[in-house]
C-alpha positions as CSV (number, residue, x, y, z in Angstrom):
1,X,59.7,101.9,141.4
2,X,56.2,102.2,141.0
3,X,53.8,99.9,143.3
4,X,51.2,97.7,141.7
5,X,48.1,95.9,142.6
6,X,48.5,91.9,142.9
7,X,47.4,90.2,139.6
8,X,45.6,87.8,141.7
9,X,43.0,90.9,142.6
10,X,43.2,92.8,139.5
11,X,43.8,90.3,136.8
12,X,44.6,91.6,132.9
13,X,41.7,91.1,130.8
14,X,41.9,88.2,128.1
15,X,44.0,88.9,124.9
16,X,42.0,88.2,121.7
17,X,45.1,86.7,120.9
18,X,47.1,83.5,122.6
19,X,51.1,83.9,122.9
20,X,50.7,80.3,120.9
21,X,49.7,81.8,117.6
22,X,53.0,84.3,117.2
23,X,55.3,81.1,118.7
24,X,53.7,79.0,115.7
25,X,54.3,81.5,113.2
26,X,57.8,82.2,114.4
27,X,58.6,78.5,114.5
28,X,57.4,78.1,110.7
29,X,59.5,81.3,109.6
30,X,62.5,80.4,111.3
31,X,62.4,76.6,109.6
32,X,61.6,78.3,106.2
33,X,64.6,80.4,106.0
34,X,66.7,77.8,107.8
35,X,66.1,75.6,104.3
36,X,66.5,78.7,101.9
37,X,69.8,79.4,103.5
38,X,70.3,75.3,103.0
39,X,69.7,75.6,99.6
40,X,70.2,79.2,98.4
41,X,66.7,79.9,97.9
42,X,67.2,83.9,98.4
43,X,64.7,85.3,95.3
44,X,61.6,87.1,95.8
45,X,59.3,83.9,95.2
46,X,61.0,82.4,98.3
47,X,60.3,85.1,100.5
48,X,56.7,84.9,99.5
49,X,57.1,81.1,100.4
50,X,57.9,82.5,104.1
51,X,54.9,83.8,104.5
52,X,53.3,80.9,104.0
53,X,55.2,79.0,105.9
54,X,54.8,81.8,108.9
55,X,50.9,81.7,108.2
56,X,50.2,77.8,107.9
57,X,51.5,77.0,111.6
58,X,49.6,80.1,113.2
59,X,45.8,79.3,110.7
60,X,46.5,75.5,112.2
61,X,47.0,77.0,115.4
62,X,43.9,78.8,115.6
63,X,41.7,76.4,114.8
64,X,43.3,73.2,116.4
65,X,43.9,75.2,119.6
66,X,42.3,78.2,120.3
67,X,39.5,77.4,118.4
68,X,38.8,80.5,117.1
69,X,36.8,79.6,114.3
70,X,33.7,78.5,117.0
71,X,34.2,82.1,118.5
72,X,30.7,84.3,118.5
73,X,32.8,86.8,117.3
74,X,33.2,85.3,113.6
75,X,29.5,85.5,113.4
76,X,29.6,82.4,112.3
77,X,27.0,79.3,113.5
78,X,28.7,76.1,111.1
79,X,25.8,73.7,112.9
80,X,22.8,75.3,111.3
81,X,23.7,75.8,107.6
82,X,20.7,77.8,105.8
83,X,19.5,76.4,102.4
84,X,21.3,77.3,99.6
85,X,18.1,79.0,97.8
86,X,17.7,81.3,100.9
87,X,21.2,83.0,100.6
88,X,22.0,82.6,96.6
89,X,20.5,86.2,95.7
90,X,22.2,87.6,98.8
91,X,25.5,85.9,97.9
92,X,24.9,87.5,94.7
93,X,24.5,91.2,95.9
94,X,28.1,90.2,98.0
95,X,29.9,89.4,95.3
96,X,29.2,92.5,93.0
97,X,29.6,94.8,95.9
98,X,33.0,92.7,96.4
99,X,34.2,92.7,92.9
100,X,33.0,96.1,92.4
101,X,35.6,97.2,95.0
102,X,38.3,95.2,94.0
103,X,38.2,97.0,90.4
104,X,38.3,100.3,92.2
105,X,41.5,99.3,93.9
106,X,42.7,97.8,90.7
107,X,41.9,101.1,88.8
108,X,43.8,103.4,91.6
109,X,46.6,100.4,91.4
110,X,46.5,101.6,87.3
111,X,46.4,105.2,87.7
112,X,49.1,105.6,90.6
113,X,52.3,105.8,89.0
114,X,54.5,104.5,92.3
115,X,52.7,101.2,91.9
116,X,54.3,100.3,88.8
117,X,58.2,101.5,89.7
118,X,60.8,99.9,92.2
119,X,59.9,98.1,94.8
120,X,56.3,98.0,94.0
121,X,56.5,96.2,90.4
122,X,57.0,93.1,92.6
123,X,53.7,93.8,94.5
124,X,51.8,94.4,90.8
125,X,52.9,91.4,89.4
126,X,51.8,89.1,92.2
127,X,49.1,90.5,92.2
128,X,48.1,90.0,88.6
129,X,48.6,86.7,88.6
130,X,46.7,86.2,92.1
131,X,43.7,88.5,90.6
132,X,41.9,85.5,88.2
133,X,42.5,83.1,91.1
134,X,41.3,85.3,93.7
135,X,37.6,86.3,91.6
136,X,37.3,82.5,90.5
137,X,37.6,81.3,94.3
138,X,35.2,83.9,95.5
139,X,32.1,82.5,93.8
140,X,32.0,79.3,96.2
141,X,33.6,80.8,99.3
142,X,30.9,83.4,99.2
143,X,28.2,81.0,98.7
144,X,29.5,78.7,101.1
145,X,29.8,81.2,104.0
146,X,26.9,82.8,104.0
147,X,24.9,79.9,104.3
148,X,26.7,79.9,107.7
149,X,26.4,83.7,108.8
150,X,24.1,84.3,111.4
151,X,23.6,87.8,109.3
152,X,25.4,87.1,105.9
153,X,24.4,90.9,104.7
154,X,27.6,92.6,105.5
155,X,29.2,95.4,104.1
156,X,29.9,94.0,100.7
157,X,26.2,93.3,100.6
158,X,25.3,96.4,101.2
159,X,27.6,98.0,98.7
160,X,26.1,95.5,96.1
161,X,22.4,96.6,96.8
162,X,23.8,100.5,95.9
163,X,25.1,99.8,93.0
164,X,22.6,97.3,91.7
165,X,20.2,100.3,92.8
166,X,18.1,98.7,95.6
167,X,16.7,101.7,96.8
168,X,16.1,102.0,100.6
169,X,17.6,98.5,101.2
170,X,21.2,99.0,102.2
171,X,23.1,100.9,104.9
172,X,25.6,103.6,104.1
173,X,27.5,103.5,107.0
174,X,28.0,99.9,106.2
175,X,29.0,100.5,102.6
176,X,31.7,103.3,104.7
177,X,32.9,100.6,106.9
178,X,33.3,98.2,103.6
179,X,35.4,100.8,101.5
180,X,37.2,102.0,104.4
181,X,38.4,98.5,105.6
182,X,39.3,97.7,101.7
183,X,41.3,100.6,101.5
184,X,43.2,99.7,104.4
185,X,43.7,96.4,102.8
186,X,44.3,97.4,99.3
187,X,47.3,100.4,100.8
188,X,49.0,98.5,103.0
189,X,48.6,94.8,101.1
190,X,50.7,96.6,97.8
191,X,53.2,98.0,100.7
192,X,54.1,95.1,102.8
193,X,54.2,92.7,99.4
194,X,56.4,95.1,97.8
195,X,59.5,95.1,101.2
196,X,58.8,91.4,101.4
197,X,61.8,90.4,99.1
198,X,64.8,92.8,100.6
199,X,65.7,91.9,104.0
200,X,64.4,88.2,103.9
201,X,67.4,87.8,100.9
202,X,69.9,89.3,102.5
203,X,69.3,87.2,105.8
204,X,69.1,83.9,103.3
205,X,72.8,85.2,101.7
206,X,74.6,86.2,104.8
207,X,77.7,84.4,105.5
208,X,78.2,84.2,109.1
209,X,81.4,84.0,109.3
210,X,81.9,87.1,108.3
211,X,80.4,88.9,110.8
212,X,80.8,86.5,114.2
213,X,83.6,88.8,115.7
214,X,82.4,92.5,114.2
215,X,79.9,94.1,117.3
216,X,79.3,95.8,114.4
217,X,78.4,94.0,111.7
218,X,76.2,91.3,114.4
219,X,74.2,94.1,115.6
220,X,73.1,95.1,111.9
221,X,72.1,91.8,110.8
222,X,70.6,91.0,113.6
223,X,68.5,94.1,113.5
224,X,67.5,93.3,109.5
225,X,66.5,89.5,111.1
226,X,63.9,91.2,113.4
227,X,62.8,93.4,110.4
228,X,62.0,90.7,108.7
229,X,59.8,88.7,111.1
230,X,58.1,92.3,111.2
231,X,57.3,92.4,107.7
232,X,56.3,88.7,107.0
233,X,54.0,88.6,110.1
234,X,52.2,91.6,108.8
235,X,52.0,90.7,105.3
236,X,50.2,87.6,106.3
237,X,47.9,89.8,108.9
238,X,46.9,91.7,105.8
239,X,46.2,88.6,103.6
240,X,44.2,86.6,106.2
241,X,41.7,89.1,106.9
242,X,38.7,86.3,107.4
243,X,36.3,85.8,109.6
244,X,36.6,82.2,110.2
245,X,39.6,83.1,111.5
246,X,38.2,85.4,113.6
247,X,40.7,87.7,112.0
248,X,38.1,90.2,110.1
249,X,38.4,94.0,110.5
250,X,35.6,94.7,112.8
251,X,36.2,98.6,112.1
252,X,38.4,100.3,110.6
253,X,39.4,103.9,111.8
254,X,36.4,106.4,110.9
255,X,38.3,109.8,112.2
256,X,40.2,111.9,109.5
257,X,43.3,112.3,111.4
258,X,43.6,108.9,112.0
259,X,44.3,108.4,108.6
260,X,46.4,111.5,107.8
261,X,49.1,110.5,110.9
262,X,49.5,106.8,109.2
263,X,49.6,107.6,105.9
264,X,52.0,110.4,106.2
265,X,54.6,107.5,107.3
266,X,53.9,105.8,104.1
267,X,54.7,105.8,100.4
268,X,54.2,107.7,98.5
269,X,52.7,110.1,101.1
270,X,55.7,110.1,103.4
271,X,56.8,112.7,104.7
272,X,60.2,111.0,106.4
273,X,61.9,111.1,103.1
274,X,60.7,115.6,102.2
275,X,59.9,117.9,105.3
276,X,60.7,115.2,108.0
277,X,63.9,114.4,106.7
278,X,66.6,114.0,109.8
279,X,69.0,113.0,108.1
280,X,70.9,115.9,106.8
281,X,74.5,115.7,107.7
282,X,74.5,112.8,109.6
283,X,76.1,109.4,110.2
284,X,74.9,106.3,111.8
285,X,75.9,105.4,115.5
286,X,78.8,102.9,114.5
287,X,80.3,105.9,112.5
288,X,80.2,108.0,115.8
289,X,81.4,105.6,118.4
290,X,83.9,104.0,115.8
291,X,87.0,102.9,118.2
292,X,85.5,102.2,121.4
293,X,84.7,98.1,120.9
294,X,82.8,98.2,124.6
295,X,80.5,101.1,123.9
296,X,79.7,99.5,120.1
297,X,79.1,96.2,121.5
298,X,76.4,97.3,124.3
299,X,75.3,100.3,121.6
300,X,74.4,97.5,119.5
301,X,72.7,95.9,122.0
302,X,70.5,98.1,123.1
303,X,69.5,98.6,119.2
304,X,68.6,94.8,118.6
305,X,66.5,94.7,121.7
306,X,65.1,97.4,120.3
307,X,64.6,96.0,117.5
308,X,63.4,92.3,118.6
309,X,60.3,94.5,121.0
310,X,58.8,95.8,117.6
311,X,59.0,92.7,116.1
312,X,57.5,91.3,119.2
313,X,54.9,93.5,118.8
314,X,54.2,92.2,115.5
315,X,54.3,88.8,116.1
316,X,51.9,88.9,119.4
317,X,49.3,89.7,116.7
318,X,49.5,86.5,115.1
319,X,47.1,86.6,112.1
320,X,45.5,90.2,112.8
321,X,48.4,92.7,112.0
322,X,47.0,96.0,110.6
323,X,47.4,99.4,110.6
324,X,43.9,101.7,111.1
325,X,41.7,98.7,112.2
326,X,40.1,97.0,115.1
327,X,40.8,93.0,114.9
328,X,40.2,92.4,118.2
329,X,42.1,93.7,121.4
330,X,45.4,92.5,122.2
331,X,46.2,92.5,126.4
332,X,49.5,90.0,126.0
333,X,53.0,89.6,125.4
334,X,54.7,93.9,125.2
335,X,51.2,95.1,125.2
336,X,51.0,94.4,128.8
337,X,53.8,97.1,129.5
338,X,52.7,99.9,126.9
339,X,49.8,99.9,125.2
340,X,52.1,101.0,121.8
341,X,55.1,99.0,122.0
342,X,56.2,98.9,118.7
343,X,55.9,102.9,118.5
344,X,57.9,103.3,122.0
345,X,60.6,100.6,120.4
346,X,60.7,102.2,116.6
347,X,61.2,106.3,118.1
348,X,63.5,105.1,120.9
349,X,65.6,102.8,117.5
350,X,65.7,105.9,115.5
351,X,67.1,108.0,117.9
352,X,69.6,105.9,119.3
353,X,70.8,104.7,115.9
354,X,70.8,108.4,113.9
355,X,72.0,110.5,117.0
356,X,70.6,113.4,115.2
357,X,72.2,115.6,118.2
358,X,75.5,115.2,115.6
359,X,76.2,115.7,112.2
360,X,79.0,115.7,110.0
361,X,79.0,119.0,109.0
362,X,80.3,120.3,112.5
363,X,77.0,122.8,112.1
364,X,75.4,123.4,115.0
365,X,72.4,124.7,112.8
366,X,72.2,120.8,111.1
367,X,72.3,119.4,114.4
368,X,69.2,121.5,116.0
369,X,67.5,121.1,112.7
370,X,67.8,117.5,112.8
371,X,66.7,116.7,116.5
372,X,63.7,119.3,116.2
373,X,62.6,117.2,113.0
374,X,63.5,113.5,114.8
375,X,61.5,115.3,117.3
376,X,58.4,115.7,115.4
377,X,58.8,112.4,113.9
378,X,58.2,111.1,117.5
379,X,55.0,113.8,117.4
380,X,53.7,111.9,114.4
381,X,53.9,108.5,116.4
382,X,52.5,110.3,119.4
383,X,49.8,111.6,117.1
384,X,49.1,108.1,115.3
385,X,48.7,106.5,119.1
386,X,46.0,108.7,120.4
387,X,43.7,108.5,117.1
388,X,44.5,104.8,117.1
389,X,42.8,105.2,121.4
390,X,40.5,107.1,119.9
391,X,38.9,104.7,117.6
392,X,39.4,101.9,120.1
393,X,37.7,103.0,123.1
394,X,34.4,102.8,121.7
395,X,34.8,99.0,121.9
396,X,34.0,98.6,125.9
397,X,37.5,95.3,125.7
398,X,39.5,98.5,125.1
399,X,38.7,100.5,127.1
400,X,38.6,97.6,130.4
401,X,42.3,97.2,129.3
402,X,43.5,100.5,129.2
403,X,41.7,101.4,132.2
404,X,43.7,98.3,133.7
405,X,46.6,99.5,131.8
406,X,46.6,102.9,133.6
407,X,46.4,100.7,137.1
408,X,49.3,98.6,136.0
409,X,51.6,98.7,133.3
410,X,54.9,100.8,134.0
411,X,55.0,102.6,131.4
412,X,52.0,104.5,131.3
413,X,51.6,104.3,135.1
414,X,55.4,106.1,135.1
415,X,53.5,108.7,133.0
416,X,50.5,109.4,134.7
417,X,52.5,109.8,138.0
418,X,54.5,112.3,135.9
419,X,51.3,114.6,134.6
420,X,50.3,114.1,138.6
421,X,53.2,115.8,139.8
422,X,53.8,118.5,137.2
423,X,49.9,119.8,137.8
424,X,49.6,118.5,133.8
425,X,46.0,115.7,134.6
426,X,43.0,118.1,135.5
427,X,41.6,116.7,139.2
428,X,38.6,115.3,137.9
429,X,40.6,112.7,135.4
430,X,43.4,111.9,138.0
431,X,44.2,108.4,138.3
432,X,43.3,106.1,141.3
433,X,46.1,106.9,144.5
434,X,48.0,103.6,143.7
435,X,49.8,105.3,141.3
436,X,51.7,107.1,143.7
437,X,55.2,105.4,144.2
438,X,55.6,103.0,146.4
439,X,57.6,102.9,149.6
């Protein structure tokens, strides 16, 4: 067991994030499909529904409670409202830059050919039908807000002084940090919309009785109900990406690899489904331990809990979810035990539930093949965390909490003992002594 300093004398830095926002939204989720299942509500427009009814309780939340909206943070000063004639032209500049960037993602939405089959026709027509709404809405949201920016010339600005050929008055690395955060919305937005539907009607169909006495069969759909707090709580941290929420992407990742190691575990870039396949010759766990009731049942187990820690991870971002971006730094709920516990949870699932080490072949050859490519699966993760650190630490919140991360946290306390005693952490980056073990 490894000793710790009392949190009375090194205390965790504050979470941008209160545990109240993810309880809200789990509370609202929970009620929604409670009703679908009441009524049989199981279709796609349903499981949109959900997502509303995850993101009303947690917006309400925010502002009621936490009060996020009055945070310096937004950027935001609602006492002092400038006059509508001082902003209009740069509200103007804003909403070309803004619209101008939507039609780019609308064009790539047209000319990429996976957008318009399976899964994603779902995410094409919602969005079709949102797009008129969305543009029309924009006009006095802009206008209104940036009477109330301290500095209303963001990004978007910036990006509509380019085009509208300002010369010498915008900022190219602010037009980068517009079309970068916008691609991070526009990618992952089509993505999560798309998986909303699946899992959410299979949980609103299941008949319990079924399933009460299969280890089995409890384990499974208890593992698709975490999956599906997962996915609504990030399709609504993609949607609300406002700053009177306090939920704006303050920067999204600037480093190359960054965005290779994501988007490689993503349609229609993945690579889990071509080169780092593991799945060649194998069965799931309940095919391998088929028999033994005990083993299945604590098997299981150990999958949901699994399981329930990435959703946790999820849901302790309340409104903020998203891949490639700083939001604002989480310290609470399974971030104060690894400062990537969804990643720890999903590579520890995937093993545990594949058991690549077998395969149905009886080839050895299939079996080594598989757990060297599970193997680099867990690389890719390991990759994705460190340009994910990368891009955080030059905000000094980060970099206070994984310094008291390092001091603290099990996990990577457990670790840098490790690299300590195996000669692997050059002197002059060694830890502070109290990672030693303790007596």
């Amino acid at each position: 067991m490894f000793g710790k300093k009392p949190a009375a004398t090194d205390p965790c830095p504050q979470s941008a994030v209160s545990s109240g926002v993810g309880i809200a939204g789990l509370i609202g989720l929970v009620s929604w499909i409670m009703i679908a299942r009441q009524y049989g509500m199981d279709g796609p427009y349903s499981a949109l529904v959900a997502c509303f009814a995850c993101a009303v309780p947690m917006v309400i939340w925010s502002l009621l409670y936490d009060k996020v909206h009055l945070r310096a943070s937004t950027g935001i000063d609602w006492k002092n409202p400038k006059p509508l004639k001082q902003t209009f032209d740069i509200s103007v500049a804003k909403l070309a830059g803004l619209w101008a960037t939507w039609a780019i993602i609308a064009f790539i939405y047209c000319v990429g050919r996976w957008y318009w089959t399976g899964q994603y026709q779902f995410s094409m027509e919602m969005m079709e039908t949102a797009a008129p709404f969305v543009v029309g809405l924009s006009i006095p949201y802009v206008m209104w807000m940036d009477r109330r920016f301290v500095e209303p010339r963001d990004g978007a600005w910036h990006f509509g002084q380019f085009l509208m050929g300002a010369r010498g008055e915008y900022d190219r690395e602010q037009i980068y940090h517009h079309l970068r955060a916008w691609a991070v919305k526009g990618f992952f937005l089509a993505f999560m919309i798309s998986i909303v539907p699946g899992g959410f009607g299979e949980i609103v169909r299941l008949d319990i009785s079924q399933v009460i006495n299969n280890p089995v069969a409890i384990a499974h759909w208890l593992i698709i109900a975490m999956f599906v707090v997962d996915v609504q709580f990030a399709t609504v941290g993609y949607l609300l990406t406002m700053k009177p929420l306090d939920a704006h992407i303050r920067t999204a990742n600037p480093y190359l690899a960054g965005w290779v190691a994501a988007l490689i575990c993503y349609p229609p870039f993945i690579l889990m489904d071509g080169p780092l396949n593991y799945h060649v010759n194998t069965a799931d766990w309940a095919y391998w331990l088929e028999g033994h009731q005990t083993i299945l049942a604590i098997w299981g187990a150990m999958l949901v809990i699994l399981t329930a820690i990435y959703a946790w991870a999820t849901v302790a971002f309340g409104l903020r979810f998203s891949n490639l971006t700083h939001r604002g730094i989480l310290t609470h709920g399974p971030y104060r035990f690894t400062k990537h516990p969804a990643y720890v949870a999903k590579n520890l699932y995937w093993w545990l539930a594949t058991m690549p080490f077998l395969a149905t072949s009886g080839s050895i050859t299939d079996m080594v093949r598989n757990t060297v490519i599970i193997a680099a699966v867990s690389g890719v993760y390991y990759w994705r965390a460190k340009t994910e650190e990368k891009h955080l630490l030059s905000d000094p919140a980060y970099k206070e909490y994984a310094e008291w991360m390092d001091r603290n946290a099990p996990i990577p306390r457990a670790i840098n003992w490790a690299k300590v005693k195996i000669g692997w952490w050059p002197a002059a980056d060694k830890p502070e002594p109290d990672i030693q073990p303790a007596e």
